[in-house]
N, C-alpha and C positions, 0 to 999 in steps of 0.2 A: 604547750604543756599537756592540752587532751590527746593530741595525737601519740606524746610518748606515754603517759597512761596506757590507749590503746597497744599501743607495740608491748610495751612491757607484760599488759593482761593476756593480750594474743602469743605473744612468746611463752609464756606459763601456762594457757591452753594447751600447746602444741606439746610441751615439754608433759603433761601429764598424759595426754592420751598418745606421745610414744612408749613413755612406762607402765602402758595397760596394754600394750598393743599383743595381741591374741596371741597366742603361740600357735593354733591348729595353722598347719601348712593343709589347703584347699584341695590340694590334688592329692595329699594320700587320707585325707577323710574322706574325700569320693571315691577312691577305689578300698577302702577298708569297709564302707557302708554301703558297696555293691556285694563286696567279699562275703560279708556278714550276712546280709540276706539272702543270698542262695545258697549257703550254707546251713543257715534257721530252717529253711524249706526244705532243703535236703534232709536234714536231719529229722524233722517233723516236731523240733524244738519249740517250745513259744517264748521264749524273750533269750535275749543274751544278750551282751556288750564286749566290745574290744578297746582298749587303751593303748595306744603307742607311746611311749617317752623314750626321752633322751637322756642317759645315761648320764652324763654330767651334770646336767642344768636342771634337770627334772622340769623340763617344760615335757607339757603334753602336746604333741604333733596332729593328733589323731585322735576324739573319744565319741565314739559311734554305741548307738541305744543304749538301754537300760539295766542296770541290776541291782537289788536289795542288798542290804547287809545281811548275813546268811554264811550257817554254817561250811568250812571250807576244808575240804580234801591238804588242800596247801601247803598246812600245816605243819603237814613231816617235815620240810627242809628246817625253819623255825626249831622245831622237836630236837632234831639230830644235833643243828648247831650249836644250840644251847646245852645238851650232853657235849659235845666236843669240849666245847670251851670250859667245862670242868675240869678236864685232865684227867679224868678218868676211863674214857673211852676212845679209842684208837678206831678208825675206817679197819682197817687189818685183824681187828679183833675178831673173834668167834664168836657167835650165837645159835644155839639150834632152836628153832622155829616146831621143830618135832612134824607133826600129818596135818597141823594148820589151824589145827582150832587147840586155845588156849582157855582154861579155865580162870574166871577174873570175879573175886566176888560172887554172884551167884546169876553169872551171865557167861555166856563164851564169847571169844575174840575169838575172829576167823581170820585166816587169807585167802584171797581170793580163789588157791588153787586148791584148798582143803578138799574138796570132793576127790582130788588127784593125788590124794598122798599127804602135802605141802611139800617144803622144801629141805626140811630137815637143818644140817647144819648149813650157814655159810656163813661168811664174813659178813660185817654193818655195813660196810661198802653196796654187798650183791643185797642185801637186806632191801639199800635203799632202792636200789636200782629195778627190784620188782613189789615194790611198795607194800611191802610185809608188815603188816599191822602188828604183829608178835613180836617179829625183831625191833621194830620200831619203840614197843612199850616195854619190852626187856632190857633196851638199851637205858631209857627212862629211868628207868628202877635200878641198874647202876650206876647209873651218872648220878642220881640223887640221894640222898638218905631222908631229906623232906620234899613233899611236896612241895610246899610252899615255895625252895626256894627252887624251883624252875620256873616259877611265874617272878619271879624276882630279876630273874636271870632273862627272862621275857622282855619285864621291863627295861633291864641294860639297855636288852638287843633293840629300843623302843619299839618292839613290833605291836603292831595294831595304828600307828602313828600314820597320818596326822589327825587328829579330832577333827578339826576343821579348816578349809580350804577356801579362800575367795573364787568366788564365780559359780562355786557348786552346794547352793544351802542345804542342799537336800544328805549333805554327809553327815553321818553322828559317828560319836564317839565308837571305838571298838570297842562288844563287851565281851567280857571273861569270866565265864564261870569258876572259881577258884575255890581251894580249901576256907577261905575265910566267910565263904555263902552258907547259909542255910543249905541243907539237901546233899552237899558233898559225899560222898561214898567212897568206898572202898574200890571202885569202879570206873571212878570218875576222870581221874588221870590215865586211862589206860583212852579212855572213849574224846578224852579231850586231846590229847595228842597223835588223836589219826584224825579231827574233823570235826568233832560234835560239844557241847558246850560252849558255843563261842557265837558273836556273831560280824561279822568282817566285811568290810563294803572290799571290790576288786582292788579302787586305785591305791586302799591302805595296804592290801597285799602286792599287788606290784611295785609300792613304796619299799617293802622289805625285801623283793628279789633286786629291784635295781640298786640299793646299797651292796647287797653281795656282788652284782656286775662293777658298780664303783669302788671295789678294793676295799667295802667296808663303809665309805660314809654315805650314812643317808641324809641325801636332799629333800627339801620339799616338794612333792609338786603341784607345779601351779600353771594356769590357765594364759599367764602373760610373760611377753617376754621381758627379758630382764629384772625377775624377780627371783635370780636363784638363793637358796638360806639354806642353810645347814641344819637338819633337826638334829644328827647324831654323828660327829667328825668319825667315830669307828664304831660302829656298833658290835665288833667282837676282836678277835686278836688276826692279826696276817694271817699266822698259822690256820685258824679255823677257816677264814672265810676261803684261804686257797685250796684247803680240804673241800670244802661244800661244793667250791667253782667245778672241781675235777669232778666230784661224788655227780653234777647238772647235767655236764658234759657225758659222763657214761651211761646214765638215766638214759640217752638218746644214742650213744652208741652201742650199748650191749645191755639197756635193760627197757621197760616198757612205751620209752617215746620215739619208738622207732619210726613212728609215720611222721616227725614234725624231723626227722633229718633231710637235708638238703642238698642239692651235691652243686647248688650256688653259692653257699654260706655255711661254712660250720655253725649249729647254735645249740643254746645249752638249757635246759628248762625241766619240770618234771608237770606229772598229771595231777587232778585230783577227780572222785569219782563219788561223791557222796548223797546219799538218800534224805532229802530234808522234810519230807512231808507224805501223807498219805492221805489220798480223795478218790470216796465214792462218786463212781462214774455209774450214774442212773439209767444210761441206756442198757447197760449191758449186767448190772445188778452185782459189779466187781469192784474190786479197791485199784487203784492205778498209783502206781508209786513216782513221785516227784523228784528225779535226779538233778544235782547241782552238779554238771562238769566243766572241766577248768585246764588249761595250758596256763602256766606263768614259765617267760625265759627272756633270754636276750642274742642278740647277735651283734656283730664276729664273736664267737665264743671264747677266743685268746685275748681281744683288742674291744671288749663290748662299747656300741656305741645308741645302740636302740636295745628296749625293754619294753614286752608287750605282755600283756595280758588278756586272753582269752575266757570268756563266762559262760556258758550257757544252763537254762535249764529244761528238761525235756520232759514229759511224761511218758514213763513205760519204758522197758527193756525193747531195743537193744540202749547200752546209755555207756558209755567209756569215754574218760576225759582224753586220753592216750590217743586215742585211733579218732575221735572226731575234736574236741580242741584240739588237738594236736596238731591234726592235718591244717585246722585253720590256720595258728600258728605261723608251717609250714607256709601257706600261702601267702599270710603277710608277710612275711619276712623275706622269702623270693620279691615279689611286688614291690619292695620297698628297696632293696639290691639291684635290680632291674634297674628302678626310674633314677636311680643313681648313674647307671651309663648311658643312659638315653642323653 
């Protein structure tokens, strides 16, 4: 009788810590946390973090260093989606953008090429593809007639999701600046849907890019294997999220992620570039500006089967999510197609 006790206790052991058993695969967390640090050095960045997932299961394969919840460039896809899924606005539609800076309340929205003109008209498509702050909050303004309900429309999409995660206590909840806060302005939606009023840990935002790589449903992810859960079976309509897929994919064929294309793996993702703090640097008696930049995408871009997110944040110009997330990116995703035919 004690002996089948034992067998039965030790069977139920065994059976628990297979249903915990890790998901990180050993060999691309050692080549992603080689990756990552001579990239941090390269760049002269001080902290970043890279996430690897799988597309189906939302198991993490891969999560090398650190990064805060913190305002995020990312946003646009998020932005656009949720105008999609209105019905009111078409990729093929027209917007003019005018010489790049836009008057919003009693602030200006720029793009980034304002010193050069801007871009004048183009499609929401070309909008997205060179991450047009103008076109981006124009679209807004017709896709809504409340504000309110594109944080509504937010929530559908569960974006900010998951609150919390076994394995990882250190995640909180996403927040969201919204109409329904103290301090809301006339301005606020314009500055919140390119980046700023929010604050977003990575693995919640590459929760919301690998739903769109998965056809729409987001999974959770999680740290063990055989714990896959469904937080949202579609978080928007076919329609849209096939619109978005294509809108990732020329983000990196014909608009600003052109350093994370590949000619191993088609992949599909966009930038983000955004300023989240300002510190006096005492040596030299100047302010040094604190850039938050960002890759989220996934590869095979037709067939997605990995979803990575790239973080860093760096002080001081030069700072482009596009050409240095990007490139990292780029080299997971080679590295990770590689050890597949080895």
């Amino acid at each position: 009788m004690v002996w089948a006790l034992l067998l039965v206790a030790c069977n139920s052991n065994n059976k628990v810590a297979e249903e915990r058993m890790s998901s990180i695969d050993s060999t691309q967390q050692s080549k992603v946390a080689d990756i990552l640090a001579e990239r941090l050095e390269d760049f002269c960045a001080k902290s970043g973090q890279v996430i690897v997932m799988d597309v189906q299961t939302g198991e993490i394969l891969a999560m090398v260093g650190e990064a805060a919840s913190q305002e995020s460039g990312l946003v646009r896809t998020a932005s656009l989606l949720a105008a999609l899924e209105t019905g009111r606005v078409k990729m093929s539609d027209s917007v003019d953008v005018g010489d790049g800076v836009y008057a919003v309340g009693d602030a200006n929205l720029y793009d980034h090429n304002w010193r050069r003109g801007g871009y004048g008209k183009m499609t929401v498509s070309q909008g997205f593809q060179v991450s047009s702050n103008i076109a981006n909050y124009k679209v807004m303004k017709r896709a809504f007639d409340e504000e309110q309900a594109f944080f509504d429309m937010l929530e559908k999409m569960s974006y900010g999701q998951p609150a919390e995660m076994a394995g990882m206590d250190s995640l909180k909840a996403a927040h969201l600046f919204t109409p329904q806060d103290s301090g809301w302005s006339e301005k606020s939606l314009a500055w919140f849907c390119i980046g700023y009023n929010q604050h977003i840990a990575p693995i919640q935002m590459l929760t919301f890019y690998n739903a769109i790589a998965n056809g729409g449903k987001m999974v959770r992810p999680s740290l063990y294997k055989g714990d896959a859960e469904v937080i949202n079976p579609q978080i928007a309509s076919e329609a849209g999220i096939d619109s978005m897929r294509m809108a990732l994919r020329k983000y990196i064929t014909d608009g600003l992620g052109r350093r994370a294309e590949s000619e191993l793996v088609d992949v599909a993702g966009t930038s983000g570039t955004i300023p989240v703090s300002t510190e006096e640097d005492n040596t030299e008696g100047k302010q040094n500006t604190d850039f938050h930049i960002e890759f989220c995408g996934y590869f095979p871009a037709d067939a997605p089967r990995y979803s990575v997110i790239v973080s860093m944040n760096k002080m001081g110009l030069p700072a482009s999510g596009g050409a240095m997330a990007g490139s990292v990116f780029k080299e997971i995703a080679e590295c990770i197609m590689s050890g597949e035919k080895e």
